[in-house]
C-alpha positions, 0 to 999 in steps of 0.5 A, a space after each residue: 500514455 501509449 502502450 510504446 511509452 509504457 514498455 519504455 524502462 522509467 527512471 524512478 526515485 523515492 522520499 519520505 511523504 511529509 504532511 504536504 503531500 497529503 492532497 496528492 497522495 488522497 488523489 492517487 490512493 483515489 484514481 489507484 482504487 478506482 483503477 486497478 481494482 476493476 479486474 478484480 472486484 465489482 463496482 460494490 465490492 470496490 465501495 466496500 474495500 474503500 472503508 479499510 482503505 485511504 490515507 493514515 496519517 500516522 505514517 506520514 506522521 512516523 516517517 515511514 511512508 514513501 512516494 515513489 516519483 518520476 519525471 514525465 514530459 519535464 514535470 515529477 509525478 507521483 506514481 506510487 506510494 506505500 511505506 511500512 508501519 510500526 504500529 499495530 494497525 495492520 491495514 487502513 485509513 485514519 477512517 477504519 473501525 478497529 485501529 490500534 496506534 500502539 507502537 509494536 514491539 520489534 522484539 515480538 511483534 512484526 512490522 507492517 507493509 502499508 497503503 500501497 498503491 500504483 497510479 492506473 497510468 504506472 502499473 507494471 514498472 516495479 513500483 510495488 516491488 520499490 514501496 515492498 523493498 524499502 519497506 522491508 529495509 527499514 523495518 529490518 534496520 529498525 530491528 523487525 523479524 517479520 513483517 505482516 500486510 493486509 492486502 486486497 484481492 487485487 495485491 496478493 498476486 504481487 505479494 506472493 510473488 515477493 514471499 509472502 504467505 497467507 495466515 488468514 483471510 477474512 471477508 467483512 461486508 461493508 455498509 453497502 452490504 459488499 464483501 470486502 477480503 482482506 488477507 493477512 500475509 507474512 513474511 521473514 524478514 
């Protein structure tokens, strides 16, 4: 892509990802970590972040995940994905240690932003700000007060700028012996 053809407005839509689209959204989580992570962690430190990080297929599975998609050179491709969660799983893939599945309390409990991720040729067109804003609407419609993620390094500018706070950040090493920062962010919905 030409940097004239990325300053050019795009027309995006987005649907809910159904089991199908699997492969594709493993493909883009795969070219998005690998990406647009680099100005912001070394190649270890992306090893690391890939272990808290991936498809969960209990989004798809619930619903709430979306892929965000527009038409290029006559074809639809998949320029992002992300959705929320209504879980108590706060951040990864079917893979991550530590998962709780348990349906969260919308009356005590927050929501989750999740698994967002930009494919590196899309970056810079509103497509996180999309995945947050209609996470958020059907976390609020499904009667969440708050709403939590847990980002990455490379995230949290975005996240911050769309208001949220940091509440905690930790730093696990990985099995490669890497850091790997996940910071626990929230917002009022």
């Amino acid at each position: 892509m030409t940097q004239m053809e990325s300053s050019k407005p795009v027309e995006l839509s987005h649907r809910v990802a159904g089991v199908a689209d699997t492969p594709a959204i493993k493909q883009l989580m795969l070219a998005s970590i690998a990406e647009n992570m680099k100005n912001f962690l070394s190649a270890s430190e992306i090893e690391a972040a890939k272990e808290t990080m991936g498809v969960d297929k209990t989004l798809v599975a619930d619903g709430t995940y979306f892929l965000i998609e527009t038409m290029h050179e006559g074809e639809t491709v998949l320029v992002g994905c992300g959705g929320w969660g209504k879980r108590r799983t706060l951040y990864g893939g079917d893979h991550t240690v530590g998962r709780d599945d348990s349906l969260s309390d919308p009356a005590t409990d927050a929501a989750r932003i999740r698994a967002m991720y930009t494919h590196p040729d899309w970056t810079r067109r509103g497509i996180g700000s999309l995945l947050l804003d209609l996470g958020e609407e059907a976390a609020r419609k499904a009667g969440f007060k708050t709403i939590e993620l847990g980002s990455t390094v490379p995230g949290e500018p975005l996240y911050l700028a769309r208001g949220y706070v940091e509440v905690e950040r930790k730093v696990q090493k990985g099995a490669n012996g890497s850091d790997n920062t996940v910071i626990k962010m929230v917002k009022t919905l």
